[in-house]
KOLVO-706836 format. One record per residue (C-alpha): x, z, y; residue in one letter. Coordinates in nm, 2 decimals. Layout:
// KOLVO-706836
+--------+--------+--------+------+
!   east !     up !  north ! rest !
+--------+--------+--------+------+
!      X !      Z !      Y !    A !
...
+--------+--------+--------+------+
// end
This chain:
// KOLVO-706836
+--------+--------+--------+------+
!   east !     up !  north ! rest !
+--------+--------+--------+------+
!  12.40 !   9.39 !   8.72 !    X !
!  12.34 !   9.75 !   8.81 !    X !
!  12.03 !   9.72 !   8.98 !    X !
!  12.07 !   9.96 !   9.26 !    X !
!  12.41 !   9.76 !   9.31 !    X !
!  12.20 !   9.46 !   9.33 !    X !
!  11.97 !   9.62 !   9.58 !    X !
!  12.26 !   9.75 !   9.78 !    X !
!  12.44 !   9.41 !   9.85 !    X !
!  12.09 !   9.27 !   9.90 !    X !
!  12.04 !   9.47 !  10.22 !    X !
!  12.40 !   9.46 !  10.33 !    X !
!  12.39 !   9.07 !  10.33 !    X !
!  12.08 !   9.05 !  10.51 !    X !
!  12.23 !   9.31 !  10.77 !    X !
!  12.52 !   9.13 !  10.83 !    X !
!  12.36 !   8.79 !  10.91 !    X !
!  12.28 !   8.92 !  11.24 !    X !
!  11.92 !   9.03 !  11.19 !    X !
!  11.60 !   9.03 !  11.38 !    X !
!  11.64 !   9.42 !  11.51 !    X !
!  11.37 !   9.49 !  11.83 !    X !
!  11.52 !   9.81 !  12.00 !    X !
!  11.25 !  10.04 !  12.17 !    X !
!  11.28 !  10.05 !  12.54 !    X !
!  11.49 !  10.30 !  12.67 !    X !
!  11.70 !  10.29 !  12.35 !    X !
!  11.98 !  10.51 !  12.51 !    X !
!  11.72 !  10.78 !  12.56 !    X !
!  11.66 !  10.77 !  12.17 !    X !
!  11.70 !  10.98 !  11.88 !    X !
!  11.81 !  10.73 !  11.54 !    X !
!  11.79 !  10.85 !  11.21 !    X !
!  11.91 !  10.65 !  10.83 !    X !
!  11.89 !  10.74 !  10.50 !    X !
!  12.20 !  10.56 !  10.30 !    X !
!  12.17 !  10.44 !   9.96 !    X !
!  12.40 !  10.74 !   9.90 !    X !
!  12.27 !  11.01 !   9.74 !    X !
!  11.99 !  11.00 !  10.00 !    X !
!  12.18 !  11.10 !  10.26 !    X !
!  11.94 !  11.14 !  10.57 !    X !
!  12.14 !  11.14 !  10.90 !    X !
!  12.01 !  11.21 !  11.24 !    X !
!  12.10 !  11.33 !  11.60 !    X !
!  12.22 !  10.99 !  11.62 !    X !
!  12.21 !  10.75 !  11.97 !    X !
!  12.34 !  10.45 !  12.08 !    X !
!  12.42 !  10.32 !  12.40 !    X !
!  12.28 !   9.93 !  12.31 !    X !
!  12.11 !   9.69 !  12.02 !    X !
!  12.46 !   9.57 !  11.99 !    X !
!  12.63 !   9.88 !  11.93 !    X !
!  12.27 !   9.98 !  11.67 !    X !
!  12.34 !   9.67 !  11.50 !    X !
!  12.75 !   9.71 !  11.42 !    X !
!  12.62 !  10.08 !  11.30 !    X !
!  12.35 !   9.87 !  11.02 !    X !
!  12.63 !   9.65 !  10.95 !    X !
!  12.82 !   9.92 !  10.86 !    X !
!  12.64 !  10.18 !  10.68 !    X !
!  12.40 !   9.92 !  10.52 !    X !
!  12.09 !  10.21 !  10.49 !    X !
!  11.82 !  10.24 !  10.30 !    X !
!  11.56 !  10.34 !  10.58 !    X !
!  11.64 !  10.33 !  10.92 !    X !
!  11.43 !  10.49 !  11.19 !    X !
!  11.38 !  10.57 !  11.61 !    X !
!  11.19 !  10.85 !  11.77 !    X !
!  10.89 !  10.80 !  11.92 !    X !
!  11.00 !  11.04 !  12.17 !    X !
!  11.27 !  11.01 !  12.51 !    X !
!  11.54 !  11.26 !  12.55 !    X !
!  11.80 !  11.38 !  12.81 !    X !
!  12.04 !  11.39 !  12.47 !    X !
!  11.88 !  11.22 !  12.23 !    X !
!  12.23 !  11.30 !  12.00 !    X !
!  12.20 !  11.66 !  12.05 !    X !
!  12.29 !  11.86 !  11.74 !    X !
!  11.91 !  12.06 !  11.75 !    X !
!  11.62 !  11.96 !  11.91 !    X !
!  11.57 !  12.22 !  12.12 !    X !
!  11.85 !  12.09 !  12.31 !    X !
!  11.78 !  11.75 !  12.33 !    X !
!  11.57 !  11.80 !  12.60 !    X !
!  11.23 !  11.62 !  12.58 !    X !
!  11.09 !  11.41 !  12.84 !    X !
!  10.78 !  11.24 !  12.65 !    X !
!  10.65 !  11.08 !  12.39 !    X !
!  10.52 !  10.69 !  12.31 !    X !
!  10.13 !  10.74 !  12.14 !    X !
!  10.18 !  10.62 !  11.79 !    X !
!   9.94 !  10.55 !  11.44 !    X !
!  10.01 !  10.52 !  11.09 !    X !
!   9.79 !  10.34 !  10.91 !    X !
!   9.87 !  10.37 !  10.57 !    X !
!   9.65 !  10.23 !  10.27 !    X !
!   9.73 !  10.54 !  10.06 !    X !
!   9.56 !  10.73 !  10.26 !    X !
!   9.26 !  10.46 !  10.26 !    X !
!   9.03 !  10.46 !   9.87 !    X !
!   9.01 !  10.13 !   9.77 !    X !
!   8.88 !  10.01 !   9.48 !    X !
!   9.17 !   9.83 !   9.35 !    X !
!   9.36 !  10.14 !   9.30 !    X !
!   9.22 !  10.18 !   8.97 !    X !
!   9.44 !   9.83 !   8.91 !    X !
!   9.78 !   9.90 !   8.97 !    X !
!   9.79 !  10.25 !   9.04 !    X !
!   9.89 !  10.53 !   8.77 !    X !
!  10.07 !  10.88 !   8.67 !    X !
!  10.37 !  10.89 !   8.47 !    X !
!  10.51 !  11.20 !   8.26 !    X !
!  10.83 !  11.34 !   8.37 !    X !
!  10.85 !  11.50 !   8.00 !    X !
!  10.74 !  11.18 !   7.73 !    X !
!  10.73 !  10.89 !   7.97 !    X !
!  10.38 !  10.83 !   7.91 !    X !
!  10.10 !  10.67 !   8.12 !    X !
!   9.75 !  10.81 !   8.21 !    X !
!   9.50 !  10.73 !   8.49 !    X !
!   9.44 !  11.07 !   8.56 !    X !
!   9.62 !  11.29 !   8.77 !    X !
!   9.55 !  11.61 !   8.54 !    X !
!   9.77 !  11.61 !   8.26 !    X !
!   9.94 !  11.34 !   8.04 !    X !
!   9.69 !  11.19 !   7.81 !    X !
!  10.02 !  11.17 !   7.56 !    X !
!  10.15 !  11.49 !   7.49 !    X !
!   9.96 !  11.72 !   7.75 !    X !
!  10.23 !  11.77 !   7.97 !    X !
!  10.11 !  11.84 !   8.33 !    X !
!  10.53 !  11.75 !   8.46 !    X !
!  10.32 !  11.40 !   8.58 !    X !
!  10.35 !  11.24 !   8.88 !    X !
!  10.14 !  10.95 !   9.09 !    X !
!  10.29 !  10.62 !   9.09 !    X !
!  10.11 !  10.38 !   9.36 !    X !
!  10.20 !  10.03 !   9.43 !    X !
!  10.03 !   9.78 !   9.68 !    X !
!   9.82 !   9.46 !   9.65 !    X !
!   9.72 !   9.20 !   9.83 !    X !
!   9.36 !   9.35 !   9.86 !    X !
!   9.56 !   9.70 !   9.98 !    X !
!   9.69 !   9.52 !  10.28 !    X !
!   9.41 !   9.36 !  10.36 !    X !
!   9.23 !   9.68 !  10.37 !    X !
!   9.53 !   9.81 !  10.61 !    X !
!   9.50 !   9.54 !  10.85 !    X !
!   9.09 !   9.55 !  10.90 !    X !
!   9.19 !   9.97 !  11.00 !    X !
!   9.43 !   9.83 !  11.22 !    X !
!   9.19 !   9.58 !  11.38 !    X !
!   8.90 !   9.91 !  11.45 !    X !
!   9.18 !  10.11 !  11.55 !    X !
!   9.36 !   9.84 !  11.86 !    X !
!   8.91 !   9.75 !  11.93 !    X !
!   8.91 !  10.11 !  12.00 !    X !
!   9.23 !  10.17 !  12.19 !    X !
!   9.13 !   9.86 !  12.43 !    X !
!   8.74 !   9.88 !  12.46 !    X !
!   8.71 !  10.25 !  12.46 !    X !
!   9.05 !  10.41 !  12.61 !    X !
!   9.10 !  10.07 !  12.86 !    X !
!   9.50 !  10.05 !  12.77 !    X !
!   9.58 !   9.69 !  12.77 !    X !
!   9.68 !   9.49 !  12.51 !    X !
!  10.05 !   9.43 !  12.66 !    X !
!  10.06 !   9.84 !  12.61 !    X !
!  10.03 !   9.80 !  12.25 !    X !
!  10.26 !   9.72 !  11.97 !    X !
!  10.17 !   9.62 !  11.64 !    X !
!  10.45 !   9.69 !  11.39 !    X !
!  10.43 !   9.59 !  11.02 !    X !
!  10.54 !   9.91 !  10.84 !    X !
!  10.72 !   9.72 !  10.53 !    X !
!  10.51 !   9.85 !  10.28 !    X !
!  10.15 !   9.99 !  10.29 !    X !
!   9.98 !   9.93 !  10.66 !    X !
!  10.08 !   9.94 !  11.03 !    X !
!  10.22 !  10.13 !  11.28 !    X !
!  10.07 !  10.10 !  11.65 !    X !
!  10.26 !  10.22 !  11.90 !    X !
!  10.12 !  10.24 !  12.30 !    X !
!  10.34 !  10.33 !  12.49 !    X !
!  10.14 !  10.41 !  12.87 !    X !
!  10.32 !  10.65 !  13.11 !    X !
!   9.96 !  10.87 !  13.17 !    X !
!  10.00 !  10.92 !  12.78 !    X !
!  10.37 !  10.97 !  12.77 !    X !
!  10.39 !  11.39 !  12.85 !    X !
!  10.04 !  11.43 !  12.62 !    X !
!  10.12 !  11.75 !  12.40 !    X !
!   9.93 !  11.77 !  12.05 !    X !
!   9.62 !  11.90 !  12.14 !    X !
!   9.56 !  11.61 !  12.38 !    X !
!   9.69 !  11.35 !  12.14 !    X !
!   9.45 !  11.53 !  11.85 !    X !
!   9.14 !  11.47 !  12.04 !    X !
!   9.24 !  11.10 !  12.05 !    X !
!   9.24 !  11.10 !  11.69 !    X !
!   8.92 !  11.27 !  11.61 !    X !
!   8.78 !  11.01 !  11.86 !    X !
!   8.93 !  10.70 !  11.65 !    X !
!   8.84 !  10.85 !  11.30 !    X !
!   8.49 !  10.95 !  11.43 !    X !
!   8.49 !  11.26 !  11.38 !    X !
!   8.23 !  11.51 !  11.51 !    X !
!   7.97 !  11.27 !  11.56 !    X !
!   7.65 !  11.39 !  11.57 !    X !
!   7.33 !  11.22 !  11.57 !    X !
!   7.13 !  11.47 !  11.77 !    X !
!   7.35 !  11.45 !  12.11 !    X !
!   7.55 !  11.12 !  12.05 !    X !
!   7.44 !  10.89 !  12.36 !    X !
!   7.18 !  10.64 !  12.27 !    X !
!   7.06 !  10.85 !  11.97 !    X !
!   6.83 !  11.11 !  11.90 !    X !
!   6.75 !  11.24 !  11.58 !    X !
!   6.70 !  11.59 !  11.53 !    X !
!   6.63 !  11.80 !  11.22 !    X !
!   6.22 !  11.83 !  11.33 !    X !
!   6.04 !  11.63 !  11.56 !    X !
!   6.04 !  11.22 !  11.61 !    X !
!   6.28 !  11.02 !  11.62 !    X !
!   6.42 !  10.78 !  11.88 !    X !
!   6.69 !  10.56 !  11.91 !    X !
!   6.81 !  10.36 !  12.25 !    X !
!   7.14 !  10.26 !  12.18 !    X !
!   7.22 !   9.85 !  12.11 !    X !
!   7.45 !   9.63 !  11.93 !    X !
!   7.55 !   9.60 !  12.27 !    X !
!   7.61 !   9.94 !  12.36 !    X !
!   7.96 !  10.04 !  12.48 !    X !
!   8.15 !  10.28 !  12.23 !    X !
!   8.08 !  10.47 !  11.93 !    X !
!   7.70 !  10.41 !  12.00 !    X !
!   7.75 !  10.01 !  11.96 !    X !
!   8.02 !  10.01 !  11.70 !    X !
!   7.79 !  10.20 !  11.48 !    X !
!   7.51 !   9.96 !  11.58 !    X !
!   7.71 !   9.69 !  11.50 !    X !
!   7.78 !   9.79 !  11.16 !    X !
!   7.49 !   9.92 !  11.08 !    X !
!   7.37 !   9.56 !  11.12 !    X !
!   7.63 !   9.43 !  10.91 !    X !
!   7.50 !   9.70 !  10.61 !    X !
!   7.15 !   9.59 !  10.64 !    X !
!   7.27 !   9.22 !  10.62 !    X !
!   7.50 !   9.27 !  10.33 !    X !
!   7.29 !   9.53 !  10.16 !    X !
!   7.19 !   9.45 !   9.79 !    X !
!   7.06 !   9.62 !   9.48 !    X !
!   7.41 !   9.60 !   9.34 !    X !
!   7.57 !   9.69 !   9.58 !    X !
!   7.44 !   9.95 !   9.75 !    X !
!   7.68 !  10.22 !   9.61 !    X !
!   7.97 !  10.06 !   9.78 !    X !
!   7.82 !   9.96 !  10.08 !    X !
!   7.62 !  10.33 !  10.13 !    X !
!   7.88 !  10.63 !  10.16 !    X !
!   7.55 !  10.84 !  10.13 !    X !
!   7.30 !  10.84 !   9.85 !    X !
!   6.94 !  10.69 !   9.93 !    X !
!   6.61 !  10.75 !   9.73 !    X !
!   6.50 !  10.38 !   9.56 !    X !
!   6.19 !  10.34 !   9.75 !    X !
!   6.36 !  10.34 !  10.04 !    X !
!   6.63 !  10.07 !   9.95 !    X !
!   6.36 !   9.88 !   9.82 !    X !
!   6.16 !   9.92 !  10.19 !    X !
!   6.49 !   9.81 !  10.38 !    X !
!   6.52 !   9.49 !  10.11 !    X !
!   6.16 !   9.38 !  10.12 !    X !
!   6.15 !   9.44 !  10.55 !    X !
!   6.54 !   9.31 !  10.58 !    X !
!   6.43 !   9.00 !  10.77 !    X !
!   6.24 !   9.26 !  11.07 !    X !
!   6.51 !   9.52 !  11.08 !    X !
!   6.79 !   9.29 !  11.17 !    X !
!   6.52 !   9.13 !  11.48 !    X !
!   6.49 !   9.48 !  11.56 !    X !
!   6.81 !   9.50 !  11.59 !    X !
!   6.93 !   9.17 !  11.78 !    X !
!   6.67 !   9.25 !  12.01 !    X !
!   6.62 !   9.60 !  12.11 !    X !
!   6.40 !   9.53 !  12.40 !    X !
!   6.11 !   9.54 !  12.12 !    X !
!   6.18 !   9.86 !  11.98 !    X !
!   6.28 !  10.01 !  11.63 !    X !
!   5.96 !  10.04 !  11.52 !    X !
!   6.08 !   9.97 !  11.08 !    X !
!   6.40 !  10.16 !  11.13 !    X !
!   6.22 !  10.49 !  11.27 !    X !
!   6.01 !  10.47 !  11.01 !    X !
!   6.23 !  10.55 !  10.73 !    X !
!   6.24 !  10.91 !  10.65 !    X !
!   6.56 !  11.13 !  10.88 !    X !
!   6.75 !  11.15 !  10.55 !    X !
!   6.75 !  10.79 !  10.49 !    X !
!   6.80 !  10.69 !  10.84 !    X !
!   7.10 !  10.96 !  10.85 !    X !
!   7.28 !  10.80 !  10.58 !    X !
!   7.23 !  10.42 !  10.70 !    X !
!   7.39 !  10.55 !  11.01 !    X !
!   7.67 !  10.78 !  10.90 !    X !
!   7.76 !  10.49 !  10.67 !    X !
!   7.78 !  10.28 !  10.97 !    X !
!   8.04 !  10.57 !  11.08 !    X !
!   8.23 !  10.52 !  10.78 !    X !
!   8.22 !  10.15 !  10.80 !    X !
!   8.35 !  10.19 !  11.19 !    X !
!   8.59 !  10.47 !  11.18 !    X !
!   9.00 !  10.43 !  11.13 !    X !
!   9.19 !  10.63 !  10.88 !    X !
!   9.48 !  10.70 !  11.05 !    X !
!   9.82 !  11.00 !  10.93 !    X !
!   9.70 !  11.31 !  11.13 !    X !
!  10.10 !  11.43 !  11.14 !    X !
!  10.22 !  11.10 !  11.27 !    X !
!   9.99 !  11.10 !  11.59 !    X !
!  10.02 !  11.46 !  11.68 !    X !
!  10.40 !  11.50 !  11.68 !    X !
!  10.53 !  11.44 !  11.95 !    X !
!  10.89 !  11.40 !  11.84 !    X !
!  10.83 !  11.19 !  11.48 !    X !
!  11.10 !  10.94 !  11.36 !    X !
!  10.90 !  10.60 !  11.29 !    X !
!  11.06 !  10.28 !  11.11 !    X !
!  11.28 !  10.05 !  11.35 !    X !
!  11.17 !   9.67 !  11.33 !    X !
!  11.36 !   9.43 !  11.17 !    X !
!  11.52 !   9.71 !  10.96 !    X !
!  11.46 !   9.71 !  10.56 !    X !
!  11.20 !   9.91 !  10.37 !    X !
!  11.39 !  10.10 !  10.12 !    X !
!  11.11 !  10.11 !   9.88 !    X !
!  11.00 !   9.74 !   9.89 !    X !
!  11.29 !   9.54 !  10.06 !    X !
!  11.03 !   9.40 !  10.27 !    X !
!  11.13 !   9.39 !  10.69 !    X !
!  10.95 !   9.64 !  10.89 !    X !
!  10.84 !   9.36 !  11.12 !    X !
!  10.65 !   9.36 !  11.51 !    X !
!  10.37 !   9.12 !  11.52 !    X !
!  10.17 !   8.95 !  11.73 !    X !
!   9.76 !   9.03 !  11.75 !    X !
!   9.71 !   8.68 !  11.62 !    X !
!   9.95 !   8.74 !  11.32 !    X !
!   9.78 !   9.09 !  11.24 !    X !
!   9.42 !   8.86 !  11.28 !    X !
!   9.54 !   8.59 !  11.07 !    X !
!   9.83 !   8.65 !  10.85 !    X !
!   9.92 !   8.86 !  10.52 !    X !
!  10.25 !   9.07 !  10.61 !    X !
!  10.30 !   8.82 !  10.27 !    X !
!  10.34 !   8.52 !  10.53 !    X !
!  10.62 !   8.71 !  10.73 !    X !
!  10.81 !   9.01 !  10.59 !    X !
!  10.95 !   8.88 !  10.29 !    X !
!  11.33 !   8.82 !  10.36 !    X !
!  11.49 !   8.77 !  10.01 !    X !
!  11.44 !   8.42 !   9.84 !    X !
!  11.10 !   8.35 !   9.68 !    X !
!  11.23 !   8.04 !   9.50 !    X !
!  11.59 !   8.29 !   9.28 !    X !
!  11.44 !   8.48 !   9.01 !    X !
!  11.53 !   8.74 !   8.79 !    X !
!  11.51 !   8.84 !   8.44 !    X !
!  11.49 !   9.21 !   8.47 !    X !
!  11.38 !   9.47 !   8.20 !    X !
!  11.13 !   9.73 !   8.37 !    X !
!  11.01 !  10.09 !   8.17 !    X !
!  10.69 !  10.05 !   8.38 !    X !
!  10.49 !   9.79 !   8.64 !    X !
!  10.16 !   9.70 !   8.79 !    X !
!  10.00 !   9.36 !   8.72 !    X !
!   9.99 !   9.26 !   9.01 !    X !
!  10.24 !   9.29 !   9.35 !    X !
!  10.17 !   9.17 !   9.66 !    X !
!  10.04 !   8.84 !   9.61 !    X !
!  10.26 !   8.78 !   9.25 !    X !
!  10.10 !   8.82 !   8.91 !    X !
!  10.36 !   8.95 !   8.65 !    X !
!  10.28 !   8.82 !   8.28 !    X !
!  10.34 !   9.06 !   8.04 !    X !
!  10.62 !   9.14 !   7.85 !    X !
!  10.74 !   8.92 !   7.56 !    X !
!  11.00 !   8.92 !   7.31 !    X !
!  11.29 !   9.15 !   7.38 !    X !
!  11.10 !   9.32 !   7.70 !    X !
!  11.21 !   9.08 !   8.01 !    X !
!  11.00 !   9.03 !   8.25 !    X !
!  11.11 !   8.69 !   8.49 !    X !
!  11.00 !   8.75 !   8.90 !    X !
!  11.14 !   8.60 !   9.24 !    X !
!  11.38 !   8.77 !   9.38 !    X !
!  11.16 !   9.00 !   9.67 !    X !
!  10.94 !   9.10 !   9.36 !    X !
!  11.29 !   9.24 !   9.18 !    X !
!  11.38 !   9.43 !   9.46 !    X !
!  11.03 !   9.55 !   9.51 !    X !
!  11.08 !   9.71 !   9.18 !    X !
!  11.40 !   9.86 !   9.21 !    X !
!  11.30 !  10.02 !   9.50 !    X !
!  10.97 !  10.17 !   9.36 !    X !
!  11.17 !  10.33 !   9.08 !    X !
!  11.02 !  10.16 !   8.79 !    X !
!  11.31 !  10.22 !   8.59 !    X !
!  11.48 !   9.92 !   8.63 !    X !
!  11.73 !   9.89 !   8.27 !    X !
!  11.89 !   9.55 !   8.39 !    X !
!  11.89 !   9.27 !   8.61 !    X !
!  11.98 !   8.94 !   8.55 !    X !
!  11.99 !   8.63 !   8.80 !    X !
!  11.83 !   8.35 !   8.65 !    X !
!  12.05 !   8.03 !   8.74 !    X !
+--------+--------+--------+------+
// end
């Protein structure tokens, strides 16, 4: 079978058994746009009056991506957006693990030539016939989501201890392929323009902190040192108290490199090994002063503590947050590039679940023989043997239209019966 065909009737049987599709609030006052299996075609300035009348249109049209504005309009079906007429916008984060380094990148991830077809590591120029026509080809792990998720957990912490909104004001939605989107939707947030909504980004992703006028801290360029914030200290202060007792804990001779984000001289790693046991008392009970940690030298103490930034901070899309009038993914709709469901979640399933557990939708247990130019080792939570004989490769079902949709050159596909 053709395997775009195959993805195609995929989706369309999926839509048409009545799917799990959570409308936003206020769904007459929002702007709907799909891209169709089609040629691509993107269509917007599109509203409807109820989930019913949403759900026919899926039915219907069967697309590839479906999406909602984070924004309420007058006329949300309004040819031009200047004359929708804006009345606000919901506060929304993408966290996306491609914007996140991870280690296991250097697994699955690589860049293929548009001229020879060859594969390199590096993004420069094909390593086959020099071409620099490449382009990056990223696929997700298990490891990748879990990565996602812990950004997602720092960035609701935040949002609730720092900002007070409550946890009924936030919506944790699965995006279908690499991380989360968070929505909070809060009516003293709802008219915030761009600047407002990019100071609350630099607060999440930590930036601008500065250890010489951060509360609790004092550490200038001459002159001693003092610190007075606690594990127990309420914002930034604490959360970078709290990891920095987490590096100390953790800290090794082999690891050190991962765990720092800055470099420190030998000596000093060696001090913090050999003293571990008095820095963390120090720290569980600040009453008694940080008499070992002020001793290390303002370099070395800087980089314990802008690691602890690093360790604390949420990488989040900059151009998601600040516009005020973005398209995100519905729930319960399809990922185009995955076939996984864009799925809403509870905080416990976010804490305790892999979006493994519940965004697959097509059959785990029907596989197909399929015959791919290109594919990682490892998907999601399936490990794909190599290739053998005539250049098949057998996978479950969600894992075939996984690769369909990530363009991996699918030649053929073949139920297995």
């Amino acid at each position: 079978m053709d395997p775009k065909k195959l993805m195609f009737n995929c989706f369309k049987r999926y839509y048409r058994k009545n799917p799990d599709i959570v409308v936003p609030n206020n769904i007459k006052q929002r702007e709907f746009g799909f891209i169709l299996f089609i040629n691509d075609e993107m269509i917007r300035h599109t509203a409807f009056p109820s989930r019913e009348e949403l759900v026919k249109y899926l039915k219907e049209k069967v697309p590839r991506h479906a999406y909602y504005s984070t924004a309420y309009y007058v006329d949300p079906s309004a040819p031009d957006m200047a004359s929708k007429g804006w009345l606000g916008a919901d506060l929304v984060f993408d966290i996306d693990v491609d914007h996140i380094p991870t280690d296991c990148k250097a697994d699955h991830d690589f860049y293929l030539c548009q001229d020879c077809g060859g594969i390199s590591i590096s993004g420069e120029q094909c390593s086959v016939c020099g071409s620099s026509r490449i382009k990056k080809v990223t696929w997700v792990c298990e490891r990748c989501l879990d990565v996602a998720r812990e950004h997602a957990l720092r960035l609701i912490d935040i949002l609730i201890s720092d900002f007070g909104f409550s946890s009924n004001e936030i919506e944790i939605v699965f995006s279908g392929h690499r991380g989360y989107h968070i929505h909070v939707q809060n009516k003293d947030i709802l008219e915030l323009g761009q600047d407002g909504r990019r100071e609350i980004l630099d607060y999440v992703r930590g930036e601008g902190i500065d250890f010489r006028f951060l509360p609790g801290f004092n550490i200038p360029r001459k002159g001693s040192k003092s610190i007075s914030a606690s594990i127990d200290s309420r914002g930034w202060p604490g959360r970078i108290m709290r990891s920095l007792y987490n590096i100390i804990l953790n800290l090794n001779e082999n690891n050190f490199h991962e765990i720092l984000s800055r470099e420190i001289e030998r000596d000093d790693l060696e001090y913090i090994l050999e003293n571990r046991s008095f820095f963390l008392e120090e720290l569980e009970n600040p009453d008694k002063g940080y008499v070992n940690l002020l001793k290390l030298r303002r370099k070395t103490l800087l980089a314990l503590l802008e690691s602890a930034v690093d360790f604390s901070k949420v990488i989040v899309d900059e151009k998601v947050t600040i516009d005020t009038k973005r398209l995100i993914r519905l729930p319960g709709s399809l990922h185009g590039k995955t076939g996984m469901a864009v799925r809403k979640i509870l905080f416990s399933d976010l804490e305790n679940k892999s979006p493994v557990d519940y965004a697959i939708v097509f059959a785990e247990n029907e596989y197909f023989k399929i015959k791919a130019k290109f594919f990682p080792r490892h998907i999601l939570d399936f490990k794909i043997e190599d290739k053998k004989g005539n250049g098949y490769i057998v996978v479950p079902k969600y894992i075939a239209i996984y690769l369909i949709g990530n363009a991996s050159e699918i030649v053929e596909a073949i139920e297995v019966i």
